[in-house]
Structures are given as structure tokens and as C-alpha cells.
C-alpha positions in Angstrom: -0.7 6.9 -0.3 0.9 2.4 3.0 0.3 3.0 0.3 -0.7 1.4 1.5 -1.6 0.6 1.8 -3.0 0.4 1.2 -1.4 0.9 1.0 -1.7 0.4 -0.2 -0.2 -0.1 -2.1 0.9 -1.2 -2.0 -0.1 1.1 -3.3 -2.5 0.4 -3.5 0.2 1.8 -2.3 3.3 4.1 -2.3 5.4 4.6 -5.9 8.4 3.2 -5.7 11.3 5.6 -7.7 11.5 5.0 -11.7 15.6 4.7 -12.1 17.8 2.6 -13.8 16.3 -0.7 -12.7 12.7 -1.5 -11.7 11.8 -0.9 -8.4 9.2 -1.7 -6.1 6.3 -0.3 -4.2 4.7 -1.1 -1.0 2.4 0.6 -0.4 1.4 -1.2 -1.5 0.6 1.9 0.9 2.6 3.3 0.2 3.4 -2.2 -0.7 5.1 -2.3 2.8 3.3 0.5 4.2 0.4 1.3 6.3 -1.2 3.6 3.4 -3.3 2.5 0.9 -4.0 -1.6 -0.4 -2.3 -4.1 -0.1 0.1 -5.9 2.2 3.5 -4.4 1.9 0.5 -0.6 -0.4 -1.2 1.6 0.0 -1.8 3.2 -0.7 -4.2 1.5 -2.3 -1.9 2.6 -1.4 -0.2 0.7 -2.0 1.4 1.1 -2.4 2.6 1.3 -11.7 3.9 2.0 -16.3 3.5 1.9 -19.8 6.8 0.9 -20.5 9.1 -1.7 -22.0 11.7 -3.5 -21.7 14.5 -3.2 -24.3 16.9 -1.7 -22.1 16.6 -4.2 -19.5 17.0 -7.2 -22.3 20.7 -5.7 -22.6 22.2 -4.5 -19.2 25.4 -3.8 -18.8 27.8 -4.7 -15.7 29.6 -1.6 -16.0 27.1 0.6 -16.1 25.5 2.6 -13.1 21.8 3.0 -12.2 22.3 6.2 -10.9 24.7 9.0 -11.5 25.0 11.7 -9.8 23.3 15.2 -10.4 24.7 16.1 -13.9 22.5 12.5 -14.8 19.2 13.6 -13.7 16.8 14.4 -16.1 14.9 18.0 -16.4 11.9 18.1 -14.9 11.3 21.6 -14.6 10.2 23.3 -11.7 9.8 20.8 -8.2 5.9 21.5 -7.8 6.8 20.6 -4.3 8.6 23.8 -4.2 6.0 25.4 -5.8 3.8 23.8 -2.8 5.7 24.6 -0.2 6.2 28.4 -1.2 2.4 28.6 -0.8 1.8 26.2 1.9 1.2 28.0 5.8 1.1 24.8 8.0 4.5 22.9 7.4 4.3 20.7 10.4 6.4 19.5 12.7 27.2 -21.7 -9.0 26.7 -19.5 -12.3 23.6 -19.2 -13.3 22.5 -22.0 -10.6 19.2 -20.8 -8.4 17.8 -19.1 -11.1 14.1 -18.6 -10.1 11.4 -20.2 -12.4 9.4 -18.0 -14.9 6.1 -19.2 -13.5 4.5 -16.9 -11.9 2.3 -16.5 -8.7 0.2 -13.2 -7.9 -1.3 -11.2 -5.3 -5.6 -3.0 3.9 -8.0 -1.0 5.0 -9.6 -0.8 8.1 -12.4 -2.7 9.2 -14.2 -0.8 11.2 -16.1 -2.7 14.8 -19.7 -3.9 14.1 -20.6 -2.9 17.6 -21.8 -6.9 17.8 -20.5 -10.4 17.7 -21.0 -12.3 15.3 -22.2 -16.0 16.2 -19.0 -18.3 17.4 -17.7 -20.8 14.8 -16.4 -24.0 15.7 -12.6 -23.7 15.6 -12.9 -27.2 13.1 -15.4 -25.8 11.3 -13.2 -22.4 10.8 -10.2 -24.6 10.2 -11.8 -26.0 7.1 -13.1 -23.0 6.1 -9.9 -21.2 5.9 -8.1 -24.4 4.9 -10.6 -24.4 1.6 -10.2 -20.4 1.0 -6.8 -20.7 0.7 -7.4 -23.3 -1.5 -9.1 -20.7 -3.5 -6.2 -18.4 -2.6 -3.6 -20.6 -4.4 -6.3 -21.1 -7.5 -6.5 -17.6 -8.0 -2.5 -17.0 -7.2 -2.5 -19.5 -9.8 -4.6 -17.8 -12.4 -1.9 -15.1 -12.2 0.4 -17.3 -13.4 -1.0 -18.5 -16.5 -2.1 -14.9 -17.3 0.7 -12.8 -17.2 1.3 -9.9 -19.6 -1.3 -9.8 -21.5 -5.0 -9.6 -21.1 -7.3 -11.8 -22.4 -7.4 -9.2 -25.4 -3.7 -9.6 -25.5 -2.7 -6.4 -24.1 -0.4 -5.6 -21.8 -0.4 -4.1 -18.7 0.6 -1.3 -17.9 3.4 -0.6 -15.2 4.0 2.7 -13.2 8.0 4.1 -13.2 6.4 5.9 -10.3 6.1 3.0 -8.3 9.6 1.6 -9.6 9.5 0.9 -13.4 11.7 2.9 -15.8 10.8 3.7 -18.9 14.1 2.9 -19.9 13.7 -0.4 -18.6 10.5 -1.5 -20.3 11.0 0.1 -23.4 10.0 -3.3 -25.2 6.9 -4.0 -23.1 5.2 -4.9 -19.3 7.0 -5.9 -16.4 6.3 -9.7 -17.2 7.7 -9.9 -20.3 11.2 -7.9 -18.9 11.5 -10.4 -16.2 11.3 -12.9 -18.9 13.8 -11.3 -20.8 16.4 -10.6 -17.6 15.9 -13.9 -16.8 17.2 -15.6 -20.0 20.3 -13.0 -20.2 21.1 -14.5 -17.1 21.4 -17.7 -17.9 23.6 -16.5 -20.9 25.3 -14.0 -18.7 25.4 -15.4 -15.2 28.3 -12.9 -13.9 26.0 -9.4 -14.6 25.6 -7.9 -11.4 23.6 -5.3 -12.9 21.0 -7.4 -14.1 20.7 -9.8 -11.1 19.8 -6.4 -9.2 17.2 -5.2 -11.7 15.9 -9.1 -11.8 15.3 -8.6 -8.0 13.7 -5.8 -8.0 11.3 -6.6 -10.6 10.2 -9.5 -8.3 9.5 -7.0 -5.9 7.5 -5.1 -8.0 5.6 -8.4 -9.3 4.9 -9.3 -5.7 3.7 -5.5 -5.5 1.5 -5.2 -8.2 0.3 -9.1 -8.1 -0.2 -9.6 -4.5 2.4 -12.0 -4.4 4.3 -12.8 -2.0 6.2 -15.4 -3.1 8.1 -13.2 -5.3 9.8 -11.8 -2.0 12.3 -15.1 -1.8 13.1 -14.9 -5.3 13.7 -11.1 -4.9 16.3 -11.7 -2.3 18.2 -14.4 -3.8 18.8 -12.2 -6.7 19.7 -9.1 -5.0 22.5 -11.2 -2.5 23.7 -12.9 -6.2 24.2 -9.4 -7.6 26.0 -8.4 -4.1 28.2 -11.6 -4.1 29.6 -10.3 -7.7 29.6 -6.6 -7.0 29.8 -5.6 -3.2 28.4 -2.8 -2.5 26.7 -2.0 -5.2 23.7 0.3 -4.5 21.4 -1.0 -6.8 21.3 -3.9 -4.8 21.5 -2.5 -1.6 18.6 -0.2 -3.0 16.8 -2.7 -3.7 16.9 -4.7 -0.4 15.5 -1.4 0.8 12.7 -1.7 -1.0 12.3 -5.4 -0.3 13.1 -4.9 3.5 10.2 -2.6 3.3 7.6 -4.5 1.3 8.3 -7.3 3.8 7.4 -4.2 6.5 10.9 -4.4 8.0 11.3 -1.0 8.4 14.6 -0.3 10.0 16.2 -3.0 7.8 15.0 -0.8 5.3 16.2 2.4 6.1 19.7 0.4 7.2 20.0 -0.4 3.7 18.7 2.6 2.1 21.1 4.5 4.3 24.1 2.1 3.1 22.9 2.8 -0.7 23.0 6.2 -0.6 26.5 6.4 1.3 28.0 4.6 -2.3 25.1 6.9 -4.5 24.5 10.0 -2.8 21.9 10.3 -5.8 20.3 6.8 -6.0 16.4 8.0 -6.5 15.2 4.6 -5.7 17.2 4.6 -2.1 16.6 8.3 -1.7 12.9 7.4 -1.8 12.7 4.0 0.1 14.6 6.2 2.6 11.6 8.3 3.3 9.3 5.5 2.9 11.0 3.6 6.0 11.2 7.2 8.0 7.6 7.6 7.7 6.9 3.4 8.3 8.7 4.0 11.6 6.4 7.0 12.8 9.6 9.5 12.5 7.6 12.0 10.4 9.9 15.1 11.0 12.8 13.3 9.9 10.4 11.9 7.3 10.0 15.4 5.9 13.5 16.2 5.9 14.5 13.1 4.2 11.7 14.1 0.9 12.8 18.0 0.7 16.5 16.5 0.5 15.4 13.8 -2.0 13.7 16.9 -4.0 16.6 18.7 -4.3 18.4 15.6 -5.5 16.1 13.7 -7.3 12.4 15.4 -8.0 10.3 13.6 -10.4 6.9 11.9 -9.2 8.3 9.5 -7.2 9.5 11.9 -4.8 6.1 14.3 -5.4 4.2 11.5 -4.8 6.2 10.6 -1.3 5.9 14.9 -0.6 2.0 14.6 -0.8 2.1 11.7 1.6 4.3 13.5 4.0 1.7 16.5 4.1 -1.4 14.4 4.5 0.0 12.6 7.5 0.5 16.4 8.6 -3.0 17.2 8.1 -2.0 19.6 5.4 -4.4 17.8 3.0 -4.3 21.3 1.1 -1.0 20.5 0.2 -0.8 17.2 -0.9 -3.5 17.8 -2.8 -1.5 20.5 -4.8 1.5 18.6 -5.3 -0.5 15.0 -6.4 -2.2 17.5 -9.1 1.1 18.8 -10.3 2.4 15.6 -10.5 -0.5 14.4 -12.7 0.1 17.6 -15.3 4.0 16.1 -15.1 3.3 12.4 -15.5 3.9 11.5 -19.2 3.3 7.7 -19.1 0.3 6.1 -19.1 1.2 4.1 -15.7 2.1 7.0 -13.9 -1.4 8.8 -15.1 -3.0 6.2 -13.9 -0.9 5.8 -10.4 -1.0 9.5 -9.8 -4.9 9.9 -10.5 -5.2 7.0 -8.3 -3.5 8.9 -5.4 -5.9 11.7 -6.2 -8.6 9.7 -5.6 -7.9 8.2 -2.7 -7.1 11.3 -1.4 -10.4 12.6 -2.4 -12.6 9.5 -1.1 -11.1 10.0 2.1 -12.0 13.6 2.4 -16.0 12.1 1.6 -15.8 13.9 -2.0 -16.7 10.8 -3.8 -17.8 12.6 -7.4 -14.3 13.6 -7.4 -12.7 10.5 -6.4 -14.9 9.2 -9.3 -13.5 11.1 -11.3 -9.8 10.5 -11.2 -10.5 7.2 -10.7 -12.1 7.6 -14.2 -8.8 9.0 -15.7 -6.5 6.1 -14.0 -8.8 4.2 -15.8 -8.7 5.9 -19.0 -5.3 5.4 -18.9 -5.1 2.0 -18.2 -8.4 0.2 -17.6 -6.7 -2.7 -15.6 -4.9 -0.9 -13.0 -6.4 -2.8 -9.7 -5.9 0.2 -7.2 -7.9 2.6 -9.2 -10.8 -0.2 -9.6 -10.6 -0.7 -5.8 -10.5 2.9 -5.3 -13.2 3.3 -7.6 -15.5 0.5 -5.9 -15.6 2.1 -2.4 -16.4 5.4 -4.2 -19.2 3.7 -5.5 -20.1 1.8 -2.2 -19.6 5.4 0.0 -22.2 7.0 -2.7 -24.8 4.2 -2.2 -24.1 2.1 -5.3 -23.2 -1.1 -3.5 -24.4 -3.3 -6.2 -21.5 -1.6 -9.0 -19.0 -1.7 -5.9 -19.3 -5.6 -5.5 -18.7 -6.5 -8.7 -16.1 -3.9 -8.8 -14.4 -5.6 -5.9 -15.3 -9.0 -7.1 -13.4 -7.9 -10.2 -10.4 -7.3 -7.8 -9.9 -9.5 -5.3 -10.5 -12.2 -7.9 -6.8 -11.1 -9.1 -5.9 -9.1 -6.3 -6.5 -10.8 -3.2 -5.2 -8.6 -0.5 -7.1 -8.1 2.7 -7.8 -4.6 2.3 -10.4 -5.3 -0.2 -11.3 -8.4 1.1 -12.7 -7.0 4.1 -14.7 -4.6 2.2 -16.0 -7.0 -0.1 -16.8 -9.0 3.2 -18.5 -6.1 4.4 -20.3 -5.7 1.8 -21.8 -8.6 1.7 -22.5 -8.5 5.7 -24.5 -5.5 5.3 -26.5 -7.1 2.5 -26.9 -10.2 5.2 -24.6 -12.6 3.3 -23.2 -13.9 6.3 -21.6 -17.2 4.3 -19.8 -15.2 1.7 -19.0 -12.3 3.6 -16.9 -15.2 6.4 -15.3 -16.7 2.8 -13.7 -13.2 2.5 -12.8 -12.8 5.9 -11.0 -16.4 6.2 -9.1 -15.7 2.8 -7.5 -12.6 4.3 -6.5 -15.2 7.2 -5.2 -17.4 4.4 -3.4 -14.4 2.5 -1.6 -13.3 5.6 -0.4 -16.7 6.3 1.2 -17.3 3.1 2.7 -14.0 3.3 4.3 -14.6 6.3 5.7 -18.4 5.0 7.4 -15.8 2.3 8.7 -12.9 5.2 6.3 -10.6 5.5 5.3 -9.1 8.9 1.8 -9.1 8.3 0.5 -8.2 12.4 -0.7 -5.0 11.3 -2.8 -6.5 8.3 -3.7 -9.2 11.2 -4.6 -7.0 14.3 -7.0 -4.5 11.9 -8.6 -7.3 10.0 -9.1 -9.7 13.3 -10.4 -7.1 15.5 -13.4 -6.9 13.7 -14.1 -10.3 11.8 -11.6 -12.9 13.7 -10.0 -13.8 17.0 -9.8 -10.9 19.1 -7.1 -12.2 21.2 -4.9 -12.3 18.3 -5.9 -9.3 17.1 -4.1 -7.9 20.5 -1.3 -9.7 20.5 -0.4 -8.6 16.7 -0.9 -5.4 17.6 0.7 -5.0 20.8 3.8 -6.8 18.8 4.0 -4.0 15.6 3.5 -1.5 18.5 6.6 -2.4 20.1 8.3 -2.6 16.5 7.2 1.1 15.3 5.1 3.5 16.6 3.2 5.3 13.8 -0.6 6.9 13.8 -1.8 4.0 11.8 0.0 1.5 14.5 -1.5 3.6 17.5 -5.0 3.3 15.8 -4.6 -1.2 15.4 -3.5 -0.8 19.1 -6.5 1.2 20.6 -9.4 -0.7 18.2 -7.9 -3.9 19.3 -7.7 -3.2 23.3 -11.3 -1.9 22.9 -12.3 -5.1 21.0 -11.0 -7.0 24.3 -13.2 -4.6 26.1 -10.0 -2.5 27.8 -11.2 1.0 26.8 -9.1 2.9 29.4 -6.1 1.8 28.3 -7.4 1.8 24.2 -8.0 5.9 25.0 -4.6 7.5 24.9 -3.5 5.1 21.5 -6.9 6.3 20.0 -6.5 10.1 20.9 -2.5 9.5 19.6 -3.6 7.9 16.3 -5.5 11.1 15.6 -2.5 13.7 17.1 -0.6 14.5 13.8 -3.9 15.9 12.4 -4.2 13.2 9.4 -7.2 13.3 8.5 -9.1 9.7 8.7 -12.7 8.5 9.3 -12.0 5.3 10.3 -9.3 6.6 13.3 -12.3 9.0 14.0 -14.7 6.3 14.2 -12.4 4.0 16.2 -11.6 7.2 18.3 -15.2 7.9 18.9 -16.2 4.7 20.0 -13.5 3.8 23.0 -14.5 7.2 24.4 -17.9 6.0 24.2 -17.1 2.8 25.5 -14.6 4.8 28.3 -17.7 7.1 29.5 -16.8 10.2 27.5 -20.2 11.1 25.6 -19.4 14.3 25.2 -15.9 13.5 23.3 -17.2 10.5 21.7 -19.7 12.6 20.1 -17.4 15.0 18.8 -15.5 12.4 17.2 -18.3 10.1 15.8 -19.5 13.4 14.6 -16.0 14.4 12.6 -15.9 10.9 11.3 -19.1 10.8 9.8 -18.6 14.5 8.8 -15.0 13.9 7.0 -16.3 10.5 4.9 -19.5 9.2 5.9 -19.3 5.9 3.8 -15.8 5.0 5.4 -17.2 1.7 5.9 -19.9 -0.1 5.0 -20.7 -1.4 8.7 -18.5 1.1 10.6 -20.0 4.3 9.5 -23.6 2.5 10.1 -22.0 2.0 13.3 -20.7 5.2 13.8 -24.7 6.6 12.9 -26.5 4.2 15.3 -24.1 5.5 18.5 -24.3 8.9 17.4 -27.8 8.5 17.2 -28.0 7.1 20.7 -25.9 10.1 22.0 -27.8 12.5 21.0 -31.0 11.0 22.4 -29.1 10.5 26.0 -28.0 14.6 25.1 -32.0 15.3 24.6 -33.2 13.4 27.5 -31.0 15.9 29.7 
């Protein structure tokens, strides 16, 4: 829901609020967040709307983004409220710098094979990665020249969940208001309005595209709109929401924090505040921080934050009820299909896959491009057997959207088919994507640690792990910590980060599976069975290799348990 990832979004990722200017999402789990697709969404997240963008093509300097309560709009009863009532487990130089209008584009778990693959040559991986990143720029590339429109010229549509207004794209897609902002810039150099809204457009472009290089850009524009208006919370809003889709999560809540001390009521702050609470692992403060932005601001990017909240909680119950009240509130086509996406993610990780299906199915109704829900929909289809739709489903994606959550599926895919050489190409282009994100900012060691552990160097799979534990401790961090100690075969020490990644009661195969296995590995059969057995039981096509994994050792287990 990082997402996220997802994240993922990124999210696919989180939603980013839908206020005055466009904002971003991680996730793009929740971009910037360990939920969902996508390298700063879930999220899958991950951390996206049919709007336009004739508001944004005439901002003005004097004008607000967000005004205080008597400016929020109806929305009728908070179904969070509604939720909560009947919810019983509430856990704990002018116009110099301007950037170009070319454009460049754009996690999941990879669960251990339980065997080495054969050593490569480090020259021989060198070129490898070298020409997939190759590849990597081609396809940023592609992104560039296609923008806007499809190649039956329509347009895309963008979420105001995820940090599009409808005001702002009143005219048309993201692209096209980017466009727009940036030529009133040129014309209108001192606008401090519209240098924020430029920069956070760039961060939803770097979002929704899987483009990093949009994060630069971002920032110059948000520190131009600061140097004409100090203080502004736009702005500082949106270096929240950058801070975070780079995954610097204090910086994030620093500046979120800041926002909301000049806009008590700034949605888009209100939100990135919870997003960075729940990046850091503070999940009661977390809570606090969305029933507080509820009674300021509720509207689906706060719902969608509430259900994220819960399923981290274990109250899966609850999310679930407040995603589908969302859905009957969204009125866009982006945020139908962001919402549905949540809802099937949600679903695909309880193992319900005809109903995952099926919201993926209405995402997609509502816009038939939007990449989480064809991602989510492709490991629906791979978890139900169908791994021939779910390639070229992922194909489809990553050929746009190459972020390494679905890289490492499509890898795995392909591994469990015995397509060793294109299974490595997707494995070495998540090693190319994170590189370039970091050139552009990112912290990318969780992204490394999960991805390495189980198709890469396992050394450095530790020491990015060991270094995002010691930035934030969160479930998702716990669980990159134990899978990568056990990968380097030190399963004592991997226990109590497994055993924590699973203490809040969210509800995830893959920690399960990961869980299962270092008490295997430790000497605890009886545990390891229990947990194997609850991973396989939750979502038994968590992974194409991990849950055949998980099947093989609980197989094992039980025939140790019967030769007792």
C-alpha cells in the first residue's frame, strides 16, 4: 500500500494527497516506501488521475494551496470513522536552471531459492549489467519520446490520490501540465506558486515513470520557489514528499513537520507526515498522525494511508473496509483505478487471487494503462497458475516500468521456466536501476539487500541491509535484515529480525516464508513448520521460486515429523 512499494508504489505504491499542486507518491509503496512497487511505491505500492491541467497553466503567487478547514471540500462521512466505530482490534537568475521538457521514465521480495546459482565471472557480470543498463537508458528513453499520449493518442491518466488535483489537470495528463508550468515559468520566472507545483510534478513523474532523474529537477524547483517565498508550505510540502521518494525518511517528516507548522491543514504535508512515521517503523505515532489528518483533511488520500495503517496492524478486516469505501468515494477515473489497485493487492496478498482479479479488472476498466494494476494483475495470474499471461503481463511492464520489484518477478519467472539467461538480464537491470537511482539520491539499500540476497552478491546484500537497519527500524527492514544474515548462513542472529518482521501481525507470505526458513536453518522444525505452513496457507503463489521453496522444506519436515 511502500507502496510500495511497492510500494510500491510507489505505489505501486502509497497515494500521495490531491491538493492545490501535484504531489507525489512513493510508494511507490506507498514511491519511497517499503509497500508496494517501485523504488521510492508500493505499494505497487507504490506507491495516479483523470485530470487536467488548466489550473495549473495559470497559477497564481498569491494564492494558497491549502486553506484552512472552512476550504475543505465535503466529503461526507470519514469511512475511516465509519471503520473504526466497527473495528475491535485498533492496535497499538530568473528563469535560468529551468529543467528541459525531455523526459526520462521509470519491490517485492524475492524470496531464497534454497540453491546457488552457478558463479559468474565478475567481467563477465560487469558486461552484463553494463549492457542492461544500456537497455535501462533505451527504455528510460522510450519514455521520453512517448509521453502523454498513447500510441492511440490518449492520455494517461493520473491519480489526485497519489498527488494530482483535479484542479490542477483540468486541461489534461501530468505531461502535458509540466509542459505548460514549464513555459509560464519562463514567462513568469518570480511565481513561487508554480515553481512548487513544477517540483512536485517531477516527483510525481519520477513516481509514476520510474524515473529517477526527475528527483534533481524536483529539488531545484522546490529550493527556487523557497528562495522567492520562504516558508512557503507548498514547497516545504513538497520536499516532504521528495525527501521521502528519495527514502529519507526523517528529512521527510522534518519537513512535513515544518509545512504543517505554516498550514496546520496542508493535506499533502498532513499525509507525507504519516507516510514518513510509518517509513521509520513508528506505527503508533503513525496511527495518531492519520486519525488527526482525518479530522483535518479526509478524502482518499488520507483513507488510503488509514488502510495501510491497519494492515501493518494486522487488522486486514479493516483496511479492507476503508479501501472499499474509498472506492464508492473516488469520482475520477485515476483514483478508481489507484484505489481498486490497493484492493487488489490487498487481496493477492491474502491468496484470494479471483478477487484481486477482479479489482484489478476495474483499475483497468478505468484506465487500461495504469502499470500497478497490470503488475498487480500479472502476479494474480502467475499465483493462479497462468504464468504464460503473467510474463507478458510483466513484460508489458517492466518494458515502461522498470523497477526491481517486477523485475525480479519477471526474473523469476523465467528461472522457474529454466531461462537462466533472461531470467540474470532481469536481475542485472534491477542492479542497473538501483544504480542510477542512487546517482539521482535515492537510498536504494533496501531495494538492494531484498533483491541481492537472492539473485546477487550476498555480501552486499548484508551490508545494505545492516546500513537501512541502522537508518529505520520497520517490519519490512527487520525482514531484509534476517533474509540477508541467513543468506550469509548466520541463522542465530537472522532469528530474532525474522520473528520481529512478523511481530505487528501484518500479514505477509514472503516474511513467513523468510521466517520459516531461518528457523529451519536455526534447528527449529517445529516453528519452521508452523511458519512455512502460514505462508503457504496466507498466499501460496507468493513467489514463483519461494513458495516452491517454501513446499519442498515443508515437504521435507513433515517427512522428518513421520519418520518420528
Amino acid at each position: 500500500m511502500s507502496p510500495r512499494t511497492n510500494e510500491s508504489a510507489p505505489q505501486n505504491g502509497r497515494p500521495r494527497p490531491d491538493e492545490g499542486t501535484p504531489e507525489p507518491d512513493d510508494r511507490a509503496e506507498p514511491t519511497g516506501s517499503d509497500r508496494g512497487t517501485g523504488t521510492g511505491s508500493t505499494t505497487a505500492s507504490s506507491r495516479t488521475a483523470d485530470d487536467g491541467s488548466a489550473a495549473a497553466t495559470e497559477p497564481r503567487a498569491d494564492t494558497k494551496s491549502d486553506a484552512g478547514p472552512e476550504s475543505v471540500s465535503e466529503a461526507g462521512a470519514s469511512p475511516v470513522a465509519d471503520a473504526e466505530a466497527d473495528s475491535a482490534s485498533v492496535g497499538a537568475s530568473e528563469g535560468e536552471g529551468l529543467p528541459e521538457t525531455t523526459l526520462v521514465p521509470g519491490r517485492g521480495t524475492a524470496p531464497r531459492r534454497g540453491r546457488e546459482s552457478a558463479p559468474e565471472s565478475g567481467r563477465r557480470r560487469l558486461a552484463r549489467v553494463a549492457a542492461c543498463a544500456a537497455a535501462l537508458a533505451v527504455a528510460f528513453t522510450g519514455f521520453a519520446v512517448a509521453l502523454g499520449a498513447g500510441d492511440d493518442g490518449r492520455t494517461v491518466a493520473m491519480s489526485s490520490s497519489p498527488g494530482v488535483s483535479a484542479a490542477q489537470l483540468a486541461g489534461g495528463d501530468l505531461d502535458t501540465a509540466v509542459e505548460r508550468l514549464q513555459a509560464h515559468l519562463k514567462a513568469q520566472p518570480k511565481d513561487f506558486g508554480s515553481w512548487s507545483t513544477l517540483g512536485l510534478a517531477y516527483v510525481e513523474q519520477a513516481r509514476v515513470k520510474g524515473d529517477p532523474s526527475r528527483y534533481p529537477q524536483a529539488e531545484k524547483a522546490l529550493e527556487r520557489s523557497l528562495e522567492l517565498r520562504p516558508d512557503n508550505d507548498p514547497a516545504l510540502a513538497g520536499l516532504a514528499a521528495l525527501a521521502a521518494a528519495r527514502h529519507e525518511f526523517e528529512d521527510a517528516l522534518r519537513y512535513a513537520d515544518n509545512a504543517l507548522k505554516q498550514n496546520p491543514y496542508s493535506e499533502r504535508a498532513l499525509c507525507s507526515r504519516v507516510d514518513a512515521l510509518v517509513e521509520l517503523g513508528r506505527y503508533d505515532d503513525a496511527l495518531e498522525a492519520v486519525r488527526l489528518a482525518d479530522t483535518r483533511r479526509p478524502g482518499i488520500p488520507v483513507f488510503t494511508r488509514y488502510a495501510y495503517v491497519y494492515e501493518l496492524r494486522g487488522d486486514v478486516k479493516t483496511a479492507r473496509r476503508v479501501l472499499e469505501q474509498a472506492l464508492d468515494s473516488a469520482a475520477t477515473r485515476g483514483d478508481i483505478a489507484y484505489v481498486a489497485t490497493q484492493l487488489g493487492q490487498l487481496a493477492w496478498k491474502q491468496g484470494d487471487y479471483k478477487t484481486a482479479l477482479d479489482h484489478y479488472a476495474r483499475a483497468l476498466g478505468a484506465d487500461d494503462t495504469y502499470l500497478p494494476a497490470l503488475e498487480g494483475r500479472a502476479r494474480a495470474q502467475a499465483a493462479s497458475g497462468d504464468s504464460a499471461e503473467a510474463i507478458r503481463g510483466l513484460e508489458q511492464v517492466v518494458s515502461s516500468y522498470p523497477l526491481p520489484g517486477p523485475l525480479v518477478v519477471l526474473g523469476e519467472l523465467y528461472e522457474a521456466k529454466g531461462e537462466r539467461t533472461k531470467a540474470g538480464d532481469q536481475y542485472a537491470l534491477v542492479d542497473a536501476y538501483t544504480a542510477i537511482a542512487r546517482s539521482n539520491g535515492v537510498n536504494a539499500d533496501l531495494d538492494t539487500a531484498l533483491a541481492a540476497a537472492d539473485h546477487g552478491d550476498t555480501k552486499a546484500a548484508l551490508r545494505a541491509a545492516e546500513a537501512e537497519w541502522k537508518r529505520r527500524e520497520t517490519v519490512h527492514t527487520a525482514d531484509a535484515l534476517a533474509w540477508a544474515l541467513h543468506v550469509n548462513g548466520r541463522d542465530e542472529e537472522a532469528l530474532p529480525y525474522a520473528r520481529r518482521a512478523t511481530a505487528t501481525g501484518y500479514k505477509d507470505a514472503t516474511f513467513l516464508y523468510h521466517r520459516g526458513m531461518v528457523e529451519y536453518a536455526a534447528g527449529d522444525k517445529k516453528d519452521a513448520r508452523a511458519s512455512l505452513k502460514a505462508a503457504l496457507d496466507l498466499n501460496a503463489g507468493f513467489s514463483p521460486l519461494g513458495a516452491a521453496e517454501a513446499r519442498k522444506t515443508l515437504k521435507a519436515l513433515q517427512a522428518l515429523e513421520t519418520a518420528k
